[in-house]
C-alpha positions as CSV (number, residue, x, y, z in Angstrom):
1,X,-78.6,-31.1,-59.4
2,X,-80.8,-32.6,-57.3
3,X,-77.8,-34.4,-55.1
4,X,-76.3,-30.8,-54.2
5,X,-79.4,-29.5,-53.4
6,X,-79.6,-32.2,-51.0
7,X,-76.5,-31.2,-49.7
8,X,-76.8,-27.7,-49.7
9,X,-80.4,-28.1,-47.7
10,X,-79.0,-30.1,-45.0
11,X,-75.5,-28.6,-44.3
12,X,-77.2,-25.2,-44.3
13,X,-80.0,-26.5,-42.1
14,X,-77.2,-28.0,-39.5
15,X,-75.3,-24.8,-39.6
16,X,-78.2,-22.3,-38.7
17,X,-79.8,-24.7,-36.2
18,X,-76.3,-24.8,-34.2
19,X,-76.0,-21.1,-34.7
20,X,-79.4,-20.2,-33.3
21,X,-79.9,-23.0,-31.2
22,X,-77.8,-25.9,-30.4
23,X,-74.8,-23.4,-29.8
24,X,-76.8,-21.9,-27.0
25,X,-78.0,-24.7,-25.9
26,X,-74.7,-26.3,-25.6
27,X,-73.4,-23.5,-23.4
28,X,-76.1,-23.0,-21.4
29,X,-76.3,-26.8,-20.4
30,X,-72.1,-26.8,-19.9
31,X,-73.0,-23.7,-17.4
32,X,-75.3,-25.7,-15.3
33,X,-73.6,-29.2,-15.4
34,X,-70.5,-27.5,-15.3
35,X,-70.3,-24.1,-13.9
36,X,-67.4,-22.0,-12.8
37,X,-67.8,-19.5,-10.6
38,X,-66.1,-16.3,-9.9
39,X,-64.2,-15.7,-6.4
40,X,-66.0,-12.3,-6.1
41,X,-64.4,-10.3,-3.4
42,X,-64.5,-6.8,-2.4
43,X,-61.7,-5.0,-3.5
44,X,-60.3,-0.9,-3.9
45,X,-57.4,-0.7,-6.7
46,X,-56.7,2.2,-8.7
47,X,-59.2,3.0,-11.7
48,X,-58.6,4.6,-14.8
49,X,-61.4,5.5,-16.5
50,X,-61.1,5.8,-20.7
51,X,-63.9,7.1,-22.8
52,X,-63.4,8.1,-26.5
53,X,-65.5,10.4,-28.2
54,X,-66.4,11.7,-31.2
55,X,-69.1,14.6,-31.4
56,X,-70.5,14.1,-27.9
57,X,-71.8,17.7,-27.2
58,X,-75.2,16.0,-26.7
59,X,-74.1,13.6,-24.1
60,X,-70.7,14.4,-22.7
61,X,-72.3,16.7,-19.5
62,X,-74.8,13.7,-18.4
63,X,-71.4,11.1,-19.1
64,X,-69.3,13.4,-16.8
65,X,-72.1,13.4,-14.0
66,X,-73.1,10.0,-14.2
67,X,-69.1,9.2,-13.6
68,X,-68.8,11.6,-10.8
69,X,-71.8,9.2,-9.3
70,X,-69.9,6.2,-9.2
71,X,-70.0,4.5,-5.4
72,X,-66.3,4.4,-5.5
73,X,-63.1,6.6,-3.7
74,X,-62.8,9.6,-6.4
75,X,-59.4,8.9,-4.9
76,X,-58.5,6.1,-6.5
77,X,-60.0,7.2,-10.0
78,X,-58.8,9.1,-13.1
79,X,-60.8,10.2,-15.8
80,X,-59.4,10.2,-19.6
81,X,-61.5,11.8,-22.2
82,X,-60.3,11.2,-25.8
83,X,-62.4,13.3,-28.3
84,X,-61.6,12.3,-31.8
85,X,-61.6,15.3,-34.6
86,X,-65.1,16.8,-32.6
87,X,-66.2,19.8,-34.5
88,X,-69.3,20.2,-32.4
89,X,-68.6,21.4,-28.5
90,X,-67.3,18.0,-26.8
91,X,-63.9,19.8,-25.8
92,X,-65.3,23.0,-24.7
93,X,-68.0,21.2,-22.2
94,X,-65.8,18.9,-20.6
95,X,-63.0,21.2,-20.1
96,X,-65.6,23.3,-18.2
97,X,-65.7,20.2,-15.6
98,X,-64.2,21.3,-12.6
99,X,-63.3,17.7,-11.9
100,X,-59.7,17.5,-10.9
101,X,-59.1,13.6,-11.8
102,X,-60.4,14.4,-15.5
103,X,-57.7,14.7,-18.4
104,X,-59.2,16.0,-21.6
105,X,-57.4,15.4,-24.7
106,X,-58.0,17.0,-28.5
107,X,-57.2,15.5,-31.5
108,X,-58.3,17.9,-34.1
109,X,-58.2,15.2,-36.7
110,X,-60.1,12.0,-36.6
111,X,-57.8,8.9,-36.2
112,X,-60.4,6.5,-35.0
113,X,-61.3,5.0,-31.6
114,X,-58.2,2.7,-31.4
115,X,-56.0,5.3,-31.9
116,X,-57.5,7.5,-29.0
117,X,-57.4,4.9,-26.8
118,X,-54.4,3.5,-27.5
119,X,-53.8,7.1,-26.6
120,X,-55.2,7.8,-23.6
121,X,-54.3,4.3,-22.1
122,X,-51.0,5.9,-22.2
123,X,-51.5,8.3,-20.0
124,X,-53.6,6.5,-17.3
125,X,-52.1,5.1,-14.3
126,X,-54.7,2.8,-12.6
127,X,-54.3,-0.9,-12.0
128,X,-57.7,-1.3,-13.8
129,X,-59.4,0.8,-16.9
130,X,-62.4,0.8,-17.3
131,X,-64.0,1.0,-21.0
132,X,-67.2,3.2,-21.6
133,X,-68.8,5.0,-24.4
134,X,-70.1,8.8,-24.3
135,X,-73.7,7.6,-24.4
136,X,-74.8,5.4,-21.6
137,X,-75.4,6.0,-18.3
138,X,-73.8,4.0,-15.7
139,X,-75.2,2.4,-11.9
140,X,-73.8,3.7,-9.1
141,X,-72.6,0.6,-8.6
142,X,-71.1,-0.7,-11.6
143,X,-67.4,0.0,-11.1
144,X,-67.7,-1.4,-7.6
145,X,-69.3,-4.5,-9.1
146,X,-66.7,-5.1,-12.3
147,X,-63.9,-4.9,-9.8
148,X,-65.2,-7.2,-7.2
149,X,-64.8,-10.0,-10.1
150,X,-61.2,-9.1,-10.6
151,X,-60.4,-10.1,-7.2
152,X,-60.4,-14.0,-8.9
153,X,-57.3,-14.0,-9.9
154,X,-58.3,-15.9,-13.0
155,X,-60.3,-13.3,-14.4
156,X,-58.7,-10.5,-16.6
157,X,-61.9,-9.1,-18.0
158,X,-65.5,-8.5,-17.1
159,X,-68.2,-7.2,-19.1
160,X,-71.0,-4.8,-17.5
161,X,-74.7,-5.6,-18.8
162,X,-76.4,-3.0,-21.4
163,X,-80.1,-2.2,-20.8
164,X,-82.3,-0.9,-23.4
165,X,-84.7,2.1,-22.2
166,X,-87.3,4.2,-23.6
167,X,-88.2,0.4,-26.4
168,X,-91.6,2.1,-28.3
169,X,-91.8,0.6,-31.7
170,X,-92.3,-3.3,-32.8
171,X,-89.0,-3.2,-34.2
172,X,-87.5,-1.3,-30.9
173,X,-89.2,-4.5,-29.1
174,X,-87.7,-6.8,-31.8
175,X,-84.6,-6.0,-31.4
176,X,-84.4,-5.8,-28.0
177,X,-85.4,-9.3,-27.8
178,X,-82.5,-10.1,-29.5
179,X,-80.6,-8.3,-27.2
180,X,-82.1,-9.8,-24.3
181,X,-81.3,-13.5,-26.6
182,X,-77.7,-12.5,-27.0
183,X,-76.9,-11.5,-23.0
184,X,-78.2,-14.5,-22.0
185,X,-75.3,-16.2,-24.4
186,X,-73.1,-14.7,-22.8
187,X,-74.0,-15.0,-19.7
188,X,-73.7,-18.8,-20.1
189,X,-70.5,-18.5,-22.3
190,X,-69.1,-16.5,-19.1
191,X,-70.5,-18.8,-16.3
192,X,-68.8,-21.8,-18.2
193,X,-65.5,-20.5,-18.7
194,X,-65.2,-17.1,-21.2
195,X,-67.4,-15.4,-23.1
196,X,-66.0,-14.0,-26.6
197,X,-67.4,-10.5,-26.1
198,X,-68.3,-7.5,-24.1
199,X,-70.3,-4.4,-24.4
200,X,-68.1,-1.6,-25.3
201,X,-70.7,0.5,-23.3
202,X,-69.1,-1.1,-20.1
203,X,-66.3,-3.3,-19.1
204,X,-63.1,-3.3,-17.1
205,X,-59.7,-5.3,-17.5
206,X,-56.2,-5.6,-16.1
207,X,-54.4,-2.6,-17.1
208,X,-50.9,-5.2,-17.5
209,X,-53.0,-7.0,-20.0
210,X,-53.9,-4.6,-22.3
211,X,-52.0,-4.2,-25.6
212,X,-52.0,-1.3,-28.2
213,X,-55.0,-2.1,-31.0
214,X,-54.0,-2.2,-34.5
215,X,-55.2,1.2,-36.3
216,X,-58.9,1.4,-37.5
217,X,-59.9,-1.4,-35.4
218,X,-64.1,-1.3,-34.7
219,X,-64.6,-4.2,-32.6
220,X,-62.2,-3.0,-29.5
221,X,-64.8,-5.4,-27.3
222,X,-64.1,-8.1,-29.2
223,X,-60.4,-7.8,-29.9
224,X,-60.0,-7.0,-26.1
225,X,-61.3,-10.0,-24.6
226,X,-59.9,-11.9,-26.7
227,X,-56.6,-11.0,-26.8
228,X,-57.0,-11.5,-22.8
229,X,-58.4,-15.0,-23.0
230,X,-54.9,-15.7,-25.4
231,X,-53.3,-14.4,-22.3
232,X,-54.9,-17.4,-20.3
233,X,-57.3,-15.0,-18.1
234,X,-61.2,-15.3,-18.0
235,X,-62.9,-12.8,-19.9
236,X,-66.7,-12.8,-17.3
237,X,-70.2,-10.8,-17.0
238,X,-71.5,-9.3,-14.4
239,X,-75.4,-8.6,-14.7
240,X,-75.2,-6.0,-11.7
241,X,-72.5,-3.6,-13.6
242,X,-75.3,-1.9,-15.4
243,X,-75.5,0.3,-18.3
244,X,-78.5,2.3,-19.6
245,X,-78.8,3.1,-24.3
246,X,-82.1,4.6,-26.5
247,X,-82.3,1.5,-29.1
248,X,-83.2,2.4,-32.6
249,X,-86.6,3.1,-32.9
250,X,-86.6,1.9,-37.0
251,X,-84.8,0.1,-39.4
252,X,-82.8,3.3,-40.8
253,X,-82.0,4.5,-37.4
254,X,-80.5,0.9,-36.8
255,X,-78.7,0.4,-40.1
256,X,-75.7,2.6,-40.3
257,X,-74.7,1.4,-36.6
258,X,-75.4,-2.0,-37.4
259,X,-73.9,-2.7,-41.0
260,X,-70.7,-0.9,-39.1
261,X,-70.4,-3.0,-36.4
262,X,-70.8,-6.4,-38.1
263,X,-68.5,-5.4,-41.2
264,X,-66.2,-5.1,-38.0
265,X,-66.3,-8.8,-37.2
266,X,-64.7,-9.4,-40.8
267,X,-62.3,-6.9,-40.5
268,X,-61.4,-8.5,-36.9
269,X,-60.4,-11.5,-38.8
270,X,-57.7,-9.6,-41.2
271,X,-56.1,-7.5,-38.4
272,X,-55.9,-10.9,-36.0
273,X,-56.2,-13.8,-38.3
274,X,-55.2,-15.8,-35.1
275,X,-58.7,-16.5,-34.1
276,X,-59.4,-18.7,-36.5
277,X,-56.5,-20.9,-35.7
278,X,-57.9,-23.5,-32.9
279,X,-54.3,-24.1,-31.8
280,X,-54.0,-20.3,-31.2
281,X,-57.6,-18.9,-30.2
282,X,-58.2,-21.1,-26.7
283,X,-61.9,-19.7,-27.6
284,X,-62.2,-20.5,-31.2
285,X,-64.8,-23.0,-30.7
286,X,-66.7,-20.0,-28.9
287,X,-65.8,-17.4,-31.7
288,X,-66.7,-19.6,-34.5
289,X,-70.0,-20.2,-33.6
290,X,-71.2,-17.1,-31.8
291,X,-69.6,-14.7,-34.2
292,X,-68.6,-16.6,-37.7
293,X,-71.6,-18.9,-38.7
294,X,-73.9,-15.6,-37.6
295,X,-72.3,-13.6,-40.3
296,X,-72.8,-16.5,-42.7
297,X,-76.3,-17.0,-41.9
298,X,-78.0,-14.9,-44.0
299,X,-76.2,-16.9,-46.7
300,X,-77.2,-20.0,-45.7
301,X,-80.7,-18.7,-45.4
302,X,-80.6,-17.8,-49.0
303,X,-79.4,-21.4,-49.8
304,X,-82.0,-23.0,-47.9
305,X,-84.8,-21.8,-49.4
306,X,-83.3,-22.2,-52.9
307,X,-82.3,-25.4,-52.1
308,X,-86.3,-27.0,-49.8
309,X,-87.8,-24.7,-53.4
310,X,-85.6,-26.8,-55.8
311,X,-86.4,-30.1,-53.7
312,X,-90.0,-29.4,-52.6
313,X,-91.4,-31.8,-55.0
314,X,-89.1,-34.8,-54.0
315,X,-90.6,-35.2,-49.7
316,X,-93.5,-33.7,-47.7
317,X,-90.6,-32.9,-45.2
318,X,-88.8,-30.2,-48.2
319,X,-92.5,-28.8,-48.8
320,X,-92.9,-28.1,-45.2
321,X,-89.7,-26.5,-44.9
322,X,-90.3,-23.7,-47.7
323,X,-93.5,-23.5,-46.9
324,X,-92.2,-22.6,-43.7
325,X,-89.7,-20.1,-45.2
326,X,-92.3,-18.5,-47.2
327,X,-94.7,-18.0,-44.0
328,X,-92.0,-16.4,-42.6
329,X,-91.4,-13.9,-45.6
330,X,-95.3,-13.0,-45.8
331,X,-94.6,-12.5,-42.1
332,X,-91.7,-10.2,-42.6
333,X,-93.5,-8.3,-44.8
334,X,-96.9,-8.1,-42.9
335,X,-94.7,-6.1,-40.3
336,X,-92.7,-4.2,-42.7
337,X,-96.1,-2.6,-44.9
338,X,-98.2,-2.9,-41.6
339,X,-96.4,-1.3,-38.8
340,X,-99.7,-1.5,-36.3
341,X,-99.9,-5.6,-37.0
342,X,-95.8,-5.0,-36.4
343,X,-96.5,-4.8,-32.7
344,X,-97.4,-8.2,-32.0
345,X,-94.6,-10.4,-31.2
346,X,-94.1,-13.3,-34.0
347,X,-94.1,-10.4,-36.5
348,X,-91.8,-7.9,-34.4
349,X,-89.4,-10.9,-34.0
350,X,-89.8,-12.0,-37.3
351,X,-89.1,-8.4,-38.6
352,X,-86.1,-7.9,-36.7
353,X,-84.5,-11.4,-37.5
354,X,-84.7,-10.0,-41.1
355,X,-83.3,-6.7,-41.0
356,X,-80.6,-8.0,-38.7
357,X,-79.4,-10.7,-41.1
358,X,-80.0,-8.6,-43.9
359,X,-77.4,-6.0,-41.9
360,X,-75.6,-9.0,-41.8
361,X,-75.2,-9.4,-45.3
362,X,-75.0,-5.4,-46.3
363,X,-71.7,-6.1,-43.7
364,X,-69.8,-8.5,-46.0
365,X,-70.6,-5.9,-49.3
366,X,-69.7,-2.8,-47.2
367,X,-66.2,-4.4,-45.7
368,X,-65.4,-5.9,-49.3
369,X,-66.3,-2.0,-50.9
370,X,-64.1,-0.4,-48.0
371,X,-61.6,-1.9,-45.9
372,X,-61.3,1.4,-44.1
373,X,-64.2,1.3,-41.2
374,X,-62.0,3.2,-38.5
375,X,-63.7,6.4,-38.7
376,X,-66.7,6.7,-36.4
C-alpha cells in the first residue's frame, strides 16, 4: 500500500506541476529563445462575417452596431446571422436592420451551433470568415488587425483577445485571473509556432480551409484551429483584435457555461479521436498538455492528497505537502462562507482554482450522463 501511494504521490505531483507550470514555462521560454514571428501586412480581402445565435434579443441590436463599426470597406463585407430555434425576438430585431450586406437566416428548430454555421458558411462568399458570438463587442479595429496576420502566408487562423469588463466580485476577480493566466499561454503557444485554441468570441481563418463540423460539436474554437494546424497552417493571436464579455459574477452564474464547455473537450476527443494520435495531431504535444492533463487534474488532485494523507507519517516532505493541501481547503472555504475575506487575492484565486477544477470534474459526470451537449 504504501509503494503505490508513493507512486500515486509522485506521478500525480509531476503531472499537475507540468500542467500548471512547467507546460507554461516551456512555451514561454521556446517563444523567447525561439520566436516566430508573423509577416504582418496590410491587407483588404473579402470578409464574411458568421455569427450564430440562439435567443439574442438582449444583444443582437448592440452586435449589429458594433459590426457596422468595424474600420473596414462595408464593401468588402457580408454579414450572416444564423439564429438557432429563437423563441424570443432575435429574427424580428435583426431583420429590422436596414443593412444591405446582412443575411438573416431562421431555423425554427434548434440544431445546434455547428449545424448553423455549417450553414451559413455556405452561403458566404468572402475569402476570410470571421467567427463571433452575439455577446461581445468588438474594436474598431479588430477585423483590420486579424487580417493583417493573414497576409503570412503561413498562418491560416488567428484568434482575437477577450477582455473581461464590468469584474466586481472575488470570484469575478478570480476568474479573471485565470483568464488573464490562460491568454498569456496562448500568447506564447502562438509566438512559438500554434496555439491549440481560440476565443469563439473572435477569430478569423481562410475560408478554403474550413471544413463542415461534425453535428453537436461545442468546442468549434478548438476543432477549428486544429483542424487548420492538420492542414500545415499556423493557427496565431493577435492581442490588438479585441473583444469585450460581463464574466460571471458567482459560482452559479459560472457553472452551467462552464461544466458545458469543458464536457466539450471530451466530447472533442470522440468526434476527432485524431488528436490524440502524435503522428496525426502536429500539435498533440500542445493539446495534451493544455487541454488533457487540465481535465485530469482535478483527479490527480484528489489522489494527491489521498496519497501525501496516506504517506504523511513516513517524511517531513509528505506532511508538508498535505498540510499544504489542507491550508488550501481551509482557504477555499474561508472564501466560500466569507465572501468579504473572499476579496483578497490568495483566497479569490484559491476560490476560483476550486470551483474551476471542480467544473472540471462535474464535466466528465455530465459528458458520461449525456453525450448529447449540441444544444445551446
Amino acid at each position: 500500500m504504501t509503494h503505490l501511494a508513493w507512486i500515486v504521490c509522485w506521478t500525480s505531483s509531476i503531472l499537475l506541476v507540468h500542467v500548471f507550470v512547467g507546460y507554461p514555462l516551456w512555451v514561454w521560454l521556446l517563444s523567447r529563445l525561439r520566436p516566430l514571428p508573423v509577416a504582418k501586412r496590410g491587407i483588404l480581402p473579402t470578409v464574411s462575417i458568421v455569427v450564430a445565435v440562439h435567443d439574442g434579443a438582449g444583444f443582437i441590436r448592440a452586435k449589429l452596431a458594433s459590426l457596422q463599426q468595424l474600420d473596414y470597406p462595408a464593401e468588402l463585407i457580408d454579414i450572416v446571422i444564423a439564429c438557432d430555434g429563437c423563441h424570443d425576438a432575435t429574427v424580428l430585431l435583426a431583420r429590422r436592420s436596414t443593412d444591405p450586406r446582412l443575411t438573416v437566416l431562421d431555423f425554427p428548430n434548434r440544431r445546434g451551433k455547428a449545424a448553423c454555421l455549417n450553414d451559413a458558411v455556405g452561403l458566404t462568399r468572402g475569402e476570410v470568415l470571421l467567427f463571433t458570438d452575439v455577446r461581445q463587442k468588438l474594436s474598431p479595429v479588430a477585423l483590420k488587425e486579424l487580417v493583417a496576420n493573414l497576409a503570412d502566408p503561413t498562418v491560416g487562423a488567428v484568434g482575437g483577445e477577450l477582455h473581461m469588463e464590468n469584474v466586481r466580485t472575488g470570484f469575478a476577480q478570480g476568474v479573471d485571473f485565470y483568464w488573464r493566466y490562460e491568454k498569456g499561454i496562448r500568447h506564447a503557444e502562438a509566438l512559438s509556432g500554434s496555439t491549440i485554441g481560440v476565443s469563439g468570441a473572435l477569430y478569423a481563418m481562410r475560408r478554403h480551409l474550413f471544413r463542415p463540423l461534425p453535428a453537436g460539436t461545442v468546442l468549434d474554437d478548438v476543432l477549428v484551429p486544429m483542424r487548420v494546424a492538420a492542414q500545415g497552417k499556423r493557427v496565431v493571436f493577435e492581442p490588438r483584435a479585441m473583444a469585450w464579455d460581463q464574466p460571471s459574477q458567482g459560482a452559479e452564474d459560472e457553472k452551467r457555461r462552464k461544466i458545458r464547455t469543458l464536457a466539450g473537450n471530451f466530447q472533442l476527443v470522440q468526434l476527432a479521436p485524431w488528436l490524440l494520435l502524435p503522428w496525426a495531431n502536429p500539435l498533440w504535444f500542445r493539446f495534451v498538455s493544455h487541454k488533457m492533463l487540465r481535465l485530469l487534474a482535478p483527479w490527480l488532485l484528489v489522489a494527491l492528497t489521498c496519497s501525501t494523507g496516506l504517506l504523511v507519517t513516513r517524511h517531513p516532505m509528505y506532511a508538508v505537502a498535505f498540510g499544504g493541501l489542507v491550508v488550501c481547503a481551509a482557504m477555499v472555504a474561508l472564501a466560500k462562507f466569507r465572501p468579504p475575506l473572499g476579496r483578497w487575492f490568495p483566497l479569490r484565486i484559491a476560490l476560483a482554482f476550486f470551483y474551476l477544477n471542480l467544473f472540471a470534474a462535474q464535466a466528465l459526470v455530465a459528458f458520461a450522463r449525456n453525450r448529447r451537449l449540441h444544444l445551446w
